[in-house]
N, CA, C and O atoms as a Tinker XYZ file with bonds, in Angstrom:
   488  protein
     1  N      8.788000  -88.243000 -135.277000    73     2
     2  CA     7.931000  -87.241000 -134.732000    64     1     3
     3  C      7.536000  -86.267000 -135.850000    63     2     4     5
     4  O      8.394000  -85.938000 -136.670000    81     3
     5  N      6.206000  -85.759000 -135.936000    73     3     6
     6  CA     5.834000  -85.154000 -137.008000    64     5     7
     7  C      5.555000  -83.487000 -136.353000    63     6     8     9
     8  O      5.089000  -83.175000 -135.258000    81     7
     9  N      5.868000  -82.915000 -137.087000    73     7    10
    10  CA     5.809000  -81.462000 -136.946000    64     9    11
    11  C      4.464000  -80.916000 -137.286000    63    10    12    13
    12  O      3.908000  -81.034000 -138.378000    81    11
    13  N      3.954000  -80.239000 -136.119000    73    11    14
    14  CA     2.689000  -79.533000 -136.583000    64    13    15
    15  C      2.922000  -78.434000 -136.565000    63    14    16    17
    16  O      3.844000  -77.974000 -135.892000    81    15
    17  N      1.886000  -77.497000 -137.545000    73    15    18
    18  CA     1.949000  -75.653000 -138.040000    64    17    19
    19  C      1.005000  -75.103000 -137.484000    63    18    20    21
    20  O     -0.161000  -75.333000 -137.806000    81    19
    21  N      1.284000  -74.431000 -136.726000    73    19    22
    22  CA     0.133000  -73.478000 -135.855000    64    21    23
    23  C     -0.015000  -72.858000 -136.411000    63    22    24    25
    24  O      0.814000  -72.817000 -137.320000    81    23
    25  N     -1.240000  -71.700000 -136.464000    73    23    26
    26  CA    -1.232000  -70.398000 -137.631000    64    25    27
    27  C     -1.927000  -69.286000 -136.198000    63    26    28    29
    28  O     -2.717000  -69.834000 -135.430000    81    27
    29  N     -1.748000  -68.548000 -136.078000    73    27    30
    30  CA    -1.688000  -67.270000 -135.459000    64    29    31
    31  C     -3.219000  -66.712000 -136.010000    63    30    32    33
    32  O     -3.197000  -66.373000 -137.193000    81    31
    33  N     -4.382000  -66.588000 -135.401000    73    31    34
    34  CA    -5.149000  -65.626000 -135.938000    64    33    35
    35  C     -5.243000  -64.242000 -135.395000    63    34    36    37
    36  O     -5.226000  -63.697000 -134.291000    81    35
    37  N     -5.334000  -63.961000 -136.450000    73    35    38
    38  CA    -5.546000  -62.153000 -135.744000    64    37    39
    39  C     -6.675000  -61.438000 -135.773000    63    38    40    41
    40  O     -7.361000  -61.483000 -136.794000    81    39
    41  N     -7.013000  -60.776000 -134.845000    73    39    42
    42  CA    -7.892000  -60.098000 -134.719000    64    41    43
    43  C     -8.641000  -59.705000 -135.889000    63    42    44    45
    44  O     -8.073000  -60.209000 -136.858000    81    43
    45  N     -9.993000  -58.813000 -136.376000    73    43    46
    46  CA    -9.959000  -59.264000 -137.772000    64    45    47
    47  C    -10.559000  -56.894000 -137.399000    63    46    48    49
    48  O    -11.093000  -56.116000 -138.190000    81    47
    49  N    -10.223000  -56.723000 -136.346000    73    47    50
    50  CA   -10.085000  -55.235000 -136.122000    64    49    51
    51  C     -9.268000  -54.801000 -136.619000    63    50    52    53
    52  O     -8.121000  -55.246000 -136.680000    81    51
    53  N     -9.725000  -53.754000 -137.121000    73    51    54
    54  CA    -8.332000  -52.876000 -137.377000    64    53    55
    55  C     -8.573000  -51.338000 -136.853000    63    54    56    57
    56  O     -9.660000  -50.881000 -136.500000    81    55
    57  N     -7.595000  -50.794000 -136.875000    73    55    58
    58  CA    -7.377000  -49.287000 -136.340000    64    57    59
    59  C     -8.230000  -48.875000 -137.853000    63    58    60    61
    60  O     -8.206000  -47.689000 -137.524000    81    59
    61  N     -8.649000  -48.854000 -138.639000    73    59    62
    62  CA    -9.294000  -47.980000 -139.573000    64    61    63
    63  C    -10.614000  -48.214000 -139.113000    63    62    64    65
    64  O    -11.212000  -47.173000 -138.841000    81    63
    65  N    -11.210000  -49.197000 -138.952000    73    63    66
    66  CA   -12.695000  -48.869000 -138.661000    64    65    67
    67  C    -12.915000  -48.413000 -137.523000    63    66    68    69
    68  O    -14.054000  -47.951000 -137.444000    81    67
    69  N    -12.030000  -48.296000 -136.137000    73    67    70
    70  CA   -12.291000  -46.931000 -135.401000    64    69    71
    71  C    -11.798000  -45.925000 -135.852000    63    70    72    73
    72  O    -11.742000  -45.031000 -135.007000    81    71
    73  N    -11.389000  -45.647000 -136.864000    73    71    74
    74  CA   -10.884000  -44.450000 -136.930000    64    73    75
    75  C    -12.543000  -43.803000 -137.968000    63    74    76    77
    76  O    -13.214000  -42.808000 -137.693000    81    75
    77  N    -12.755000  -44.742000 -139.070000    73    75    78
    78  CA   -14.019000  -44.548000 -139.321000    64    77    79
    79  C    -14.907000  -43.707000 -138.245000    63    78    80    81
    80  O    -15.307000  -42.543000 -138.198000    81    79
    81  N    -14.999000  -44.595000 -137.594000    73    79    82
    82  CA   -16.604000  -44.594000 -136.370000    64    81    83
    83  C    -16.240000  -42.813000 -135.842000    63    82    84    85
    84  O    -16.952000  -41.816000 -135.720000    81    83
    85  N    -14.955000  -43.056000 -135.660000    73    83    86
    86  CA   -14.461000  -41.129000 -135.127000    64    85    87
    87  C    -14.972000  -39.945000 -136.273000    63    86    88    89
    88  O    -15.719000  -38.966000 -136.285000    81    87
    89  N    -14.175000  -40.600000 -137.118000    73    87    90
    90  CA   -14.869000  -39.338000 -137.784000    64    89    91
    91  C    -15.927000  -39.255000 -138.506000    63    90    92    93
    92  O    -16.030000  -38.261000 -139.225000    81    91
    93  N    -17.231000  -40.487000 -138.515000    73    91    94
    94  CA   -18.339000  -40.172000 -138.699000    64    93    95
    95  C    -19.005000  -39.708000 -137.275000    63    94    96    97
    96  O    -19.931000  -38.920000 -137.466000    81    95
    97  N    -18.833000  -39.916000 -136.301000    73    95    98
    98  CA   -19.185000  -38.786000 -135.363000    64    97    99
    99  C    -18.400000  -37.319000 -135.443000    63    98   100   101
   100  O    -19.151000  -36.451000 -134.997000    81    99
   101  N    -17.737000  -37.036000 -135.667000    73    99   102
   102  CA   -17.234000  -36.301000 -135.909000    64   101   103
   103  C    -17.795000  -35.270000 -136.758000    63   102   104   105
   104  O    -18.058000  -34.146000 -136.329000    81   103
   105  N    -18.049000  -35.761000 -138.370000    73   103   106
   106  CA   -18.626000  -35.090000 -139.335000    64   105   107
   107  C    -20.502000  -34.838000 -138.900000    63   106   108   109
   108  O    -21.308000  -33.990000 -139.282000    81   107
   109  N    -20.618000  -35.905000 -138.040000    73   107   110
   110  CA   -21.730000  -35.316000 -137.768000    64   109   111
   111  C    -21.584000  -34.567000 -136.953000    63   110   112   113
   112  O    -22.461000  -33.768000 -137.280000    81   111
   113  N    -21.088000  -34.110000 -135.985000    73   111   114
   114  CA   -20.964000  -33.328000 -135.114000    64   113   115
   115  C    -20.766000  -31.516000 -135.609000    63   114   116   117
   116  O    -21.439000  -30.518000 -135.347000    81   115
   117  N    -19.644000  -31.711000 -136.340000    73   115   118
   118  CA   -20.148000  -30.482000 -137.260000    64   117   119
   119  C    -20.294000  -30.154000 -138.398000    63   118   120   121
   120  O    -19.981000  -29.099000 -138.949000    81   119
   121  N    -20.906000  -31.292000 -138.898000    73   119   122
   122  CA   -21.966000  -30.821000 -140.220000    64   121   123
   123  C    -23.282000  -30.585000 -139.852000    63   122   124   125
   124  O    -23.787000  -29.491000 -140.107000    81   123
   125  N    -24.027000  -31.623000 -139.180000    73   123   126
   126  CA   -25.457000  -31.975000 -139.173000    64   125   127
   127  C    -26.141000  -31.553000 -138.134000    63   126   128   129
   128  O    -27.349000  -31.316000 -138.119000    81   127
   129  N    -25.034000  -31.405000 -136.842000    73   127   130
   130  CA   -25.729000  -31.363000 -135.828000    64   129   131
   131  C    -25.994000  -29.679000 -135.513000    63   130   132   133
   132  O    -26.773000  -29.434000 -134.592000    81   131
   133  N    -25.347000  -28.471000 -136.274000    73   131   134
   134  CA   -25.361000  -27.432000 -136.165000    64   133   135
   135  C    -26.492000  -27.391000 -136.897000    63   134   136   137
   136  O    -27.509000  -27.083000 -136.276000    81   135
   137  N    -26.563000  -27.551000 -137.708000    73   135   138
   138  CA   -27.707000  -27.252000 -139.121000    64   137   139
   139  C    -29.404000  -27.354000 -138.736000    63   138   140   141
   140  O    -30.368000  -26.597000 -138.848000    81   139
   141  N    -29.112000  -29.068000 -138.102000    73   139   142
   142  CA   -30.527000  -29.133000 -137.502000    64   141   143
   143  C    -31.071000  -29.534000 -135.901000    63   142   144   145
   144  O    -32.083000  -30.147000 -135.562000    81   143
   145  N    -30.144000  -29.023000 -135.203000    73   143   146
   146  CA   -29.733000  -28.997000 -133.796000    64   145   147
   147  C    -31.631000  -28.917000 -133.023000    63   146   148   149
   148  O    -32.303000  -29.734000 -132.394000    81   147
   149  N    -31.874000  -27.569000 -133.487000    73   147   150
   150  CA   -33.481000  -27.215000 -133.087000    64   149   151
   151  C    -34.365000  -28.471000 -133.225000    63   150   152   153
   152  O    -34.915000  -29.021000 -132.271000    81   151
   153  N    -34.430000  -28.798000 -134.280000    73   151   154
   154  CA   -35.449000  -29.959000 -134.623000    64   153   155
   155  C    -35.122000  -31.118000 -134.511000    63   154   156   157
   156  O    -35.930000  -32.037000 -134.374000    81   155
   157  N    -33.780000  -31.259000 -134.555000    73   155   158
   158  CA   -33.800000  -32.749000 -133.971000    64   157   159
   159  C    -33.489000  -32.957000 -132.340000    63   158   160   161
   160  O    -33.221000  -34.054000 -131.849000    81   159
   161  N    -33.615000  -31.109000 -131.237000    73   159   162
   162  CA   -33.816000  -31.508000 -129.454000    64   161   163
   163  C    -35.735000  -31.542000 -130.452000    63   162   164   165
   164  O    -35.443000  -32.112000 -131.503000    81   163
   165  N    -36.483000  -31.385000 -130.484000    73   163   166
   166  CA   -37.570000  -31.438000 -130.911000    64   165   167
   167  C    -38.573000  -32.524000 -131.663000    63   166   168   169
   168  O    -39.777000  -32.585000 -131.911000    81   167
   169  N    -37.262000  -33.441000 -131.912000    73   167   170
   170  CA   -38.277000  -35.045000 -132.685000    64   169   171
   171  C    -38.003000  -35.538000 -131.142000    63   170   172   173
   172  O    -38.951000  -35.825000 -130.411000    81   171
   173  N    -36.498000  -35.626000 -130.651000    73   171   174
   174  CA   -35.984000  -36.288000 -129.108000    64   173   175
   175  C    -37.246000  -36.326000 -128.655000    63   174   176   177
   176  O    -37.947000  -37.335000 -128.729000    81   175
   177  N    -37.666000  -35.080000 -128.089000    73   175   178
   178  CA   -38.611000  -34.622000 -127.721000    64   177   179
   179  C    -39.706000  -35.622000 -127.332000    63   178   180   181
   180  O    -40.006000  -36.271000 -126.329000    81   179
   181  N    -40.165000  -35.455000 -128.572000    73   179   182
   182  CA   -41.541000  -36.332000 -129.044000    64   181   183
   183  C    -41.502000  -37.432000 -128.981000    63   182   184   185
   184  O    -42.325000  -38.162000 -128.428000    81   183
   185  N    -40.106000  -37.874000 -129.787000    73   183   186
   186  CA   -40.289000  -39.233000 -129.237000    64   185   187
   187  C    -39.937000  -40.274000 -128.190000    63   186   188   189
   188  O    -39.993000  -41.504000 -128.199000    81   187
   189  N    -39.430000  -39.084000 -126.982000    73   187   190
   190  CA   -39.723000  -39.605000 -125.850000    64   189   191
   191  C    -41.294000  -38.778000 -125.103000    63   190   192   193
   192  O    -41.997000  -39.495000 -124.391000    81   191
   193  N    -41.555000  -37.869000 -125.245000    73   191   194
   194  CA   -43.113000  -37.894000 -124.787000    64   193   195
   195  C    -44.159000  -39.103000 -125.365000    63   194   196   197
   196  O    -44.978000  -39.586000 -124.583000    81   195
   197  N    -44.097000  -39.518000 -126.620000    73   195   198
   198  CA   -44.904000  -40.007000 -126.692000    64   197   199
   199  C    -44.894000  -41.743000 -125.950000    63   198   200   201
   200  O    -45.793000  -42.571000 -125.805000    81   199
   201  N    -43.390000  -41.751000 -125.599000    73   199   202
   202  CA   -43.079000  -43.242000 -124.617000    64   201   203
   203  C    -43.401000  -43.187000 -123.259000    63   202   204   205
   204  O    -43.944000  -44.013000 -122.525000    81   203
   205  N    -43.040000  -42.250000 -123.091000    73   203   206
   206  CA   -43.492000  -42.214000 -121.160000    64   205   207
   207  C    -44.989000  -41.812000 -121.383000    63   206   208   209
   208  O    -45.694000  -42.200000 -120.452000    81   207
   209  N    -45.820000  -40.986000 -122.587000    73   207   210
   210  CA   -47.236000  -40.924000 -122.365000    64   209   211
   211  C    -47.794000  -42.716000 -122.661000    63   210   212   213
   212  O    -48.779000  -43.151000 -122.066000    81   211
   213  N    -47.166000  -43.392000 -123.431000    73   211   214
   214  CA   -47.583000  -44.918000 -123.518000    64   213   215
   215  C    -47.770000  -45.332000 -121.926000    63   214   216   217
   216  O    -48.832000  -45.614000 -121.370000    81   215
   217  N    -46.181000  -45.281000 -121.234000    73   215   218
   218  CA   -45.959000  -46.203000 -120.141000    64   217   219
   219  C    -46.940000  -45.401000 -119.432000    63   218   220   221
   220  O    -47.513000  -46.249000 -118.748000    81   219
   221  N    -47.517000  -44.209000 -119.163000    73   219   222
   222  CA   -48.576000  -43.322000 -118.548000    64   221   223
   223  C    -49.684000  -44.229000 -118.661000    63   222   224   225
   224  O    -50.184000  -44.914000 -117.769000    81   223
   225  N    -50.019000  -44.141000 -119.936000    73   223   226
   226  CA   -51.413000  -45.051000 -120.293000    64   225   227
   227  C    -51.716000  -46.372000 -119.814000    63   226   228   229
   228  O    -52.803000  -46.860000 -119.505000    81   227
   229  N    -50.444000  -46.915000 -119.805000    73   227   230
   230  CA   -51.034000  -48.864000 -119.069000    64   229   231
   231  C    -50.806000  -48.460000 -117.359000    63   230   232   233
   232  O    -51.580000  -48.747000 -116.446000    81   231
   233  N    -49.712000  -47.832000 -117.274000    73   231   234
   234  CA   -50.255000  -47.964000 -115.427000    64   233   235
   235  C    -50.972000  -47.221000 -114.653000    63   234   236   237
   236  O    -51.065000  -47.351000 -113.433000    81   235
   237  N    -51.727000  -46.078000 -115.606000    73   235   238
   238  CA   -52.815000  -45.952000 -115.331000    64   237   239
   239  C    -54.297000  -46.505000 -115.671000    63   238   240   241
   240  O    -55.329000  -46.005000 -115.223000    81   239
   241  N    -54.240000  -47.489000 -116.437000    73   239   242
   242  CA   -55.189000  -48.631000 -116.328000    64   241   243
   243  C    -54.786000  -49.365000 -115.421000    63   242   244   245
   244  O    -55.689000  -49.597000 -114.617000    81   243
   245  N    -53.912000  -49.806000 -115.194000    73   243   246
   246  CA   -53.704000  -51.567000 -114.537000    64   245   247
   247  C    -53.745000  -50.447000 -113.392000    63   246   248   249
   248  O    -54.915000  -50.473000 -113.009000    81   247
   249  N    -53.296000  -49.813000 -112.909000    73   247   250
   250  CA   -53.765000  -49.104000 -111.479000    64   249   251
   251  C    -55.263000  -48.803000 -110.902000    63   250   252   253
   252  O    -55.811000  -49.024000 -109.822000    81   251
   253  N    -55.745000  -48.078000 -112.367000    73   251   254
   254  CA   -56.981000  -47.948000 -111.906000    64   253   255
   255  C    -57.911000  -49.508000 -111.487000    63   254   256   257
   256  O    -58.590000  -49.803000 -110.503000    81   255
   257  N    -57.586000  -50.186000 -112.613000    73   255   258
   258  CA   -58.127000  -51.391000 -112.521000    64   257   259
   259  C    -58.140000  -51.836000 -110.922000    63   258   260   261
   260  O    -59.118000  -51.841000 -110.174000    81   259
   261  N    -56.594000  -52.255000 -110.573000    73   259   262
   262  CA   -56.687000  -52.772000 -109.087000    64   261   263
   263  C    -57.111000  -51.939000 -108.026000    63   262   264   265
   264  O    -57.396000  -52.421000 -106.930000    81   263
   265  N    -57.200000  -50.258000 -108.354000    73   263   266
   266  CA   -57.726000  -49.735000 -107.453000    64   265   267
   267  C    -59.229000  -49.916000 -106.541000    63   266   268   269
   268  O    -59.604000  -49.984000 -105.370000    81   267
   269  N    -60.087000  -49.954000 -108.686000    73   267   270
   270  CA   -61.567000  -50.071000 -108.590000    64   269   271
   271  C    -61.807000  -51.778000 -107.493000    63   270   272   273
   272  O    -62.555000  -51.916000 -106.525000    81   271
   273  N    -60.894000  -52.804000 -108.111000    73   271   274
   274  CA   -61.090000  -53.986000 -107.582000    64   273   275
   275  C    -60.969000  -54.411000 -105.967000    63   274   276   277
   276  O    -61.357000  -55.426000 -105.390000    81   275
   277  N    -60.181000  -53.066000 -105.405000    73   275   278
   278  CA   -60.162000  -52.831000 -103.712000    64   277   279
   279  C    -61.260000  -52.248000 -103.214000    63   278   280   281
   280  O    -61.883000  -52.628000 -102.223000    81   279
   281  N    -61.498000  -51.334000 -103.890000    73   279   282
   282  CA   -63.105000  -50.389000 -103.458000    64   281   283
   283  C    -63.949000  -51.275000 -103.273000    63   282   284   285
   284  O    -64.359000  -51.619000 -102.165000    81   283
   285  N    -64.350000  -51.810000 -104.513000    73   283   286
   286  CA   -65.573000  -53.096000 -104.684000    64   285   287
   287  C    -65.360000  -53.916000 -103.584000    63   286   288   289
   288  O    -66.325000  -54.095000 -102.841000    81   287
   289  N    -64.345000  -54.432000 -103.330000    73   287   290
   290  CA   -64.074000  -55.932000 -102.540000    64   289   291
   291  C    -64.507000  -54.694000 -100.999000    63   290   292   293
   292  O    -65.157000  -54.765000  -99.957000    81   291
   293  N    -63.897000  -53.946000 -101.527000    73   291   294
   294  CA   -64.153000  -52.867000  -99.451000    64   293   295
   295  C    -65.954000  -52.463000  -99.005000    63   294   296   297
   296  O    -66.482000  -52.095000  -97.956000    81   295
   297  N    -66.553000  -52.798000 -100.579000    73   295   298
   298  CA   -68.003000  -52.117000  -99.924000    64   297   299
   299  C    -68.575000  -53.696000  -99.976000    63   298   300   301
   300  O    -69.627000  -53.716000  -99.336000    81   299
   301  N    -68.296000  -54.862000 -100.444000    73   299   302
   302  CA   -69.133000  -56.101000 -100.777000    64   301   303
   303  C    -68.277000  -57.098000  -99.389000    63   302   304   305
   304  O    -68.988000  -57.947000  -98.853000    81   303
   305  N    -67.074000  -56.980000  -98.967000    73   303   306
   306  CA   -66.779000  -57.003000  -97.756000    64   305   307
   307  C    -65.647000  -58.510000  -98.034000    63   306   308   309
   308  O    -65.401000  -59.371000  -97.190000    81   307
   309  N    -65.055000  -58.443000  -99.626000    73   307   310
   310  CA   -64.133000  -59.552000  -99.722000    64   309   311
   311  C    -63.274000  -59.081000  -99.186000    63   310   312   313
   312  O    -63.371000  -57.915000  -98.803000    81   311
   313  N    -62.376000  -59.662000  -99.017000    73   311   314
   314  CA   -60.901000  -59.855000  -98.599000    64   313   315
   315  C    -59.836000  -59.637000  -99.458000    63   314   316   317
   316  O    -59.232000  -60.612000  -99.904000    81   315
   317  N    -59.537000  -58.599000  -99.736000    73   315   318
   318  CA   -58.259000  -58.381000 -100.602000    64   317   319
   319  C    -57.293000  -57.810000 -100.045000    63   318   320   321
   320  O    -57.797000  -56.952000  -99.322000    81   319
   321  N    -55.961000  -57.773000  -99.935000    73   319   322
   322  CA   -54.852000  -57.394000  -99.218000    64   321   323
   323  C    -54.539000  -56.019000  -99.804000    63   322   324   325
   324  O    -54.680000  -55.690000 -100.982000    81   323
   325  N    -53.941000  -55.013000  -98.455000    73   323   326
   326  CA   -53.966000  -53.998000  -98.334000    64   325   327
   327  C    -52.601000  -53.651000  -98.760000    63   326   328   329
   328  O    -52.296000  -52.497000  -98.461000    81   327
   329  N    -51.646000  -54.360000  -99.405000    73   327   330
   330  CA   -50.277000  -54.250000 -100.207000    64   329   331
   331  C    -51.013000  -54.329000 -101.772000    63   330   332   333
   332  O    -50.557000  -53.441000 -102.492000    81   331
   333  N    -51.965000  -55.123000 -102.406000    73   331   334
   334  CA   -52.062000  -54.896000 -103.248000    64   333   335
   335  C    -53.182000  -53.604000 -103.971000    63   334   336   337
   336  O    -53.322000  -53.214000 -105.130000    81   335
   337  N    -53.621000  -53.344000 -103.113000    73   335   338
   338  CA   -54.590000  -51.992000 -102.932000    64   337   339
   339  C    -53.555000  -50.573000 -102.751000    63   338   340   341
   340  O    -53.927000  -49.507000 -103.242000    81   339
   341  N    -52.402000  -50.662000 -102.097000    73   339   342
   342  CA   -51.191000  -49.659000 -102.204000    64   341   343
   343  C    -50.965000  -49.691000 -103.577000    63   342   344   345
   344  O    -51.232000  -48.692000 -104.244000    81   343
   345  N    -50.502000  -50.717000 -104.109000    73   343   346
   346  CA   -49.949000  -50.964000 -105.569000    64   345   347
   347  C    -50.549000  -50.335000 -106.491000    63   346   348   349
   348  O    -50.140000  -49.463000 -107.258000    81   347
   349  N    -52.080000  -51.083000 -106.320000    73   347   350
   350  CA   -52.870000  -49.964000 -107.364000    64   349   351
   351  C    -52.727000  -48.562000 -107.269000    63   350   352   353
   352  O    -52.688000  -47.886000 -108.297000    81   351
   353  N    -52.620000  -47.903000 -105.821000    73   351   354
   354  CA   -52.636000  -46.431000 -105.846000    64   353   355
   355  C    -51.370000  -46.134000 -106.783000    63   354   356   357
   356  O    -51.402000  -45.442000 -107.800000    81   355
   357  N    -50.090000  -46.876000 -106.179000    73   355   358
   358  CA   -49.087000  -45.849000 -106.577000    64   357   359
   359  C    -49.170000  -46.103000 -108.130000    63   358   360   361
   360  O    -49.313000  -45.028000 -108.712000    81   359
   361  N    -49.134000  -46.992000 -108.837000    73   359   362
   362  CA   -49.562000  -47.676000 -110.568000    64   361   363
   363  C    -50.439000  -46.021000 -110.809000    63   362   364   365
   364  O    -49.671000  -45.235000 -111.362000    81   363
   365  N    -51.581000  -45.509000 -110.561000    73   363   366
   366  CA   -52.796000  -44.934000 -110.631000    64   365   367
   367  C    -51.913000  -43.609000 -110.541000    63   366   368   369
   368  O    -52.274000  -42.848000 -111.439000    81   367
   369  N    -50.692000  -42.960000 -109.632000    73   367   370
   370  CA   -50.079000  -42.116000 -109.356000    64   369   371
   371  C    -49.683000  -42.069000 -110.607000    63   370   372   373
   372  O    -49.997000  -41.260000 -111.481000    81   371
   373  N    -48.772000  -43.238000 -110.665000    73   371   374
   374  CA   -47.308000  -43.002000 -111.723000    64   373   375
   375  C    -48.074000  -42.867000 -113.126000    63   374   376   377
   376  O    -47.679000  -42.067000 -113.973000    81   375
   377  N    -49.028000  -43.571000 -113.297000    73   375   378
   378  CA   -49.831000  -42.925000 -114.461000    64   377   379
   379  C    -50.712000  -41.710000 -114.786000    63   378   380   381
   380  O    -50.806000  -41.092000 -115.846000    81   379
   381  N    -51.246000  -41.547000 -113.776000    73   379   382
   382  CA   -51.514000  -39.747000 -113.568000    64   381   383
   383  C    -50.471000  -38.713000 -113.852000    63   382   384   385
   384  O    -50.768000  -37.733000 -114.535000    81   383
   385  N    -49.022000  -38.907000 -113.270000    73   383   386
   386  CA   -47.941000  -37.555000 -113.174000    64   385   387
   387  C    -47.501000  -38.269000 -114.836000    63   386   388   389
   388  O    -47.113000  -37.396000 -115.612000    81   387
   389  N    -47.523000  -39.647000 -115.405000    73   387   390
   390  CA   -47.190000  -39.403000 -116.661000    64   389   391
   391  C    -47.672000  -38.822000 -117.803000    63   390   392   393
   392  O    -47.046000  -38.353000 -118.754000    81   391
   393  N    -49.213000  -38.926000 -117.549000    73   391   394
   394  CA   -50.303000  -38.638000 -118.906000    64   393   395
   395  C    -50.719000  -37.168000 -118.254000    63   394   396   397
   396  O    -51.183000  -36.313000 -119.008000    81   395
   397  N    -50.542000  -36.885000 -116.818000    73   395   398
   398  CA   -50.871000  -35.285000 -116.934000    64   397   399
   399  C    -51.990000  -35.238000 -116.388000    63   398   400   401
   400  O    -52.233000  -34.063000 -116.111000    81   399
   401  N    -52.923000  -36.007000 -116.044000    73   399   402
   402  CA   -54.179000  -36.280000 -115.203000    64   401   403
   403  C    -53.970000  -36.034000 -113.739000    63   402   404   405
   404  O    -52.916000  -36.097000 -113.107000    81   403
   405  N    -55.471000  -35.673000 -113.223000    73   403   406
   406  CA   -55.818000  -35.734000 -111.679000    64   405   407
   407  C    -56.927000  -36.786000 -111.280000    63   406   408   409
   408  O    -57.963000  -36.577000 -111.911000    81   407
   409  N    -56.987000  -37.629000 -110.598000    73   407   410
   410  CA   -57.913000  -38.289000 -110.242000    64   409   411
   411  C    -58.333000  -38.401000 -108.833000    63   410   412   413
   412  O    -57.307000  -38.811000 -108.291000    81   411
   413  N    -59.346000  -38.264000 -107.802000    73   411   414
   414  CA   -59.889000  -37.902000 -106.938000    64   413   415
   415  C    -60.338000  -39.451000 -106.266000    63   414   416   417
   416  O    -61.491000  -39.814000 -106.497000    81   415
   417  N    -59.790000  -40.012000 -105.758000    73   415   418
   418  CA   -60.100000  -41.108000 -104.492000    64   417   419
   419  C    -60.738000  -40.940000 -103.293000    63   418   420   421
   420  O    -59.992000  -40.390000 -102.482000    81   419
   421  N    -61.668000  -41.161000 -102.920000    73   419   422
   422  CA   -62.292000  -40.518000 -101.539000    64   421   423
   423  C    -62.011000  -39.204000 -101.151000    63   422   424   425
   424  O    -61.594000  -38.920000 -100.028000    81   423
   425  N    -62.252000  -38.293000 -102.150000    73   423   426
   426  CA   -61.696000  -36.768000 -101.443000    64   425   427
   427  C    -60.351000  -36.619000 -101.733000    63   426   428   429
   428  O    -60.049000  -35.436000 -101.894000    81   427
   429  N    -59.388000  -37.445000 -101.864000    73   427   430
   430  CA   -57.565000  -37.212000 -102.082000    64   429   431
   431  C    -57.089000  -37.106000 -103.485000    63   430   432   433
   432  O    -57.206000  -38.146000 -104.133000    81   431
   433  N    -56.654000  -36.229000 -104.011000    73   431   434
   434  CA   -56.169000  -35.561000 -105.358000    64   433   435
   435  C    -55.264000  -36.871000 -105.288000    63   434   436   437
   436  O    -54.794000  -37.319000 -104.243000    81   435
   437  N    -55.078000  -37.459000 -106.654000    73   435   438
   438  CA   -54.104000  -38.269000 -106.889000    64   437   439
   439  C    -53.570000  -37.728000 -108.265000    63   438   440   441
   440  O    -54.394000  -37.527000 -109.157000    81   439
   441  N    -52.271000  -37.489000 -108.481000    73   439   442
   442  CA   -51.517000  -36.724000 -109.538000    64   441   443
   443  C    -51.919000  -35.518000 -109.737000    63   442   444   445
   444  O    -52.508000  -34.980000 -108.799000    81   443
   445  N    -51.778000  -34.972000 -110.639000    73   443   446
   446  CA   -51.644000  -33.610000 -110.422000    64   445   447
   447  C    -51.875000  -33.111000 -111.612000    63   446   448   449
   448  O    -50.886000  -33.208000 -112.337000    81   447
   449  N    -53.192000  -32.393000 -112.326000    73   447   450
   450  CA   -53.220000  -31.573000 -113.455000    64   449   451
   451  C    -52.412000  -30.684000 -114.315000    63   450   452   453
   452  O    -51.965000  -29.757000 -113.640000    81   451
   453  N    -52.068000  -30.624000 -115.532000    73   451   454
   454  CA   -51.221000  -30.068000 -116.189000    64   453   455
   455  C    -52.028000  -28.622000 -116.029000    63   454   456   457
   456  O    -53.233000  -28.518000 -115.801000    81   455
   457  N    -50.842000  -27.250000 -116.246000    73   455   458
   458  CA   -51.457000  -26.034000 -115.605000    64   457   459
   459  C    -50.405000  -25.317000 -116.555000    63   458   460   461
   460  O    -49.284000  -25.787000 -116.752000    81   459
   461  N    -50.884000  -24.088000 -117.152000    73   459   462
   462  CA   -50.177000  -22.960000 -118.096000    64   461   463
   463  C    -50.239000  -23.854000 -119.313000    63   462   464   465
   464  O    -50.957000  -24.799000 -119.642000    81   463
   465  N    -48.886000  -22.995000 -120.042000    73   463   466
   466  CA   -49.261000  -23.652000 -121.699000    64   465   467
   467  C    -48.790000  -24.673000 -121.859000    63   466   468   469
   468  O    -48.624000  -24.928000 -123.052000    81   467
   469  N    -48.336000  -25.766000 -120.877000    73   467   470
   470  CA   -47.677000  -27.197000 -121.062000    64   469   471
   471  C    -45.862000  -27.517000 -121.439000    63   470   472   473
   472  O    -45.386000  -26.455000 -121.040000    81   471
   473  N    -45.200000  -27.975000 -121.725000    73   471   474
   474  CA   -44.033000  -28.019000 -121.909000    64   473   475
   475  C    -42.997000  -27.053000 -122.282000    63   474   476   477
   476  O    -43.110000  -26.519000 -123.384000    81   475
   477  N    -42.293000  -26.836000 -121.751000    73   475   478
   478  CA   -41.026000  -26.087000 -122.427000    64   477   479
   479  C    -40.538000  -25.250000 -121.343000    63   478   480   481
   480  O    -40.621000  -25.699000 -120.199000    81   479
   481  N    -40.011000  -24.029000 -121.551000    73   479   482
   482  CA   -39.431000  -23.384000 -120.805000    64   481   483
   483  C    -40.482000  -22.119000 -120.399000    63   482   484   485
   484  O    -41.268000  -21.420000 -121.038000    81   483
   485  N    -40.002000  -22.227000 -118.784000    73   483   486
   486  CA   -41.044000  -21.215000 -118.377000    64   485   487
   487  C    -40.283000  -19.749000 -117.669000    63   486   488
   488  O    -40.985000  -18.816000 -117.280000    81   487
């Protein structure tokens, strides 16, 4: 009978590279984050306005789009379903309250105009 050698692997973690990861949060925490605290809630900022003003921008096309395409089909007398004519509205909403627009559907305010000096604290 022949003897076989198992070998044990080990993990290839070690307690130093979390201990790393700690205290580079750490050092950032109070080195960097005191220093430029203001401007970097202020890039955050931006660069989430300028993502939800993106996602603003396509579903308020693709909304408007299916909106215009219910109107048309409602005065030329096609047949388009009244779930996908909802869709467009709310698309047309959620892109209005994102980009800050009002748009007017038969008389009905849809979203809601930006009003005073715009963001921040009031």
């Amino acid at each position: 009978m022949v003897r076989k050698k198992y070998t044990l692997i080990k993990e290839s973690r070690s307690p130093k590279t979390l201990m790393y990861a700690y205290f580079g949060i750490l050092l950032f925490i109070t080195i960097f984050f005191p220093l430029f605290e203001l401007n970097f809630r202020y890039q955050l900022g931006r660069f989430f306005s300028k993502i939800f003003e993106a996602i603003g921008t396509v579903t308020f096309t693709i909304g408007s789009a299916i909106t215009s395409v219910g109107v048309i089909s409602l005065f030329f007398g096609f047949r388009m379903r009244t779930r996908l004519f909802l869709v467009g509205v709310v698309l047309l909403w959620i892109g209005c309250w994102a980009t800050g627009t009002m748009v007017k559907l038969f008389g009905i305010p849809i979203g809601n105009a930006q009003t005073g000096t715009g963001s921040g604290y009031h």
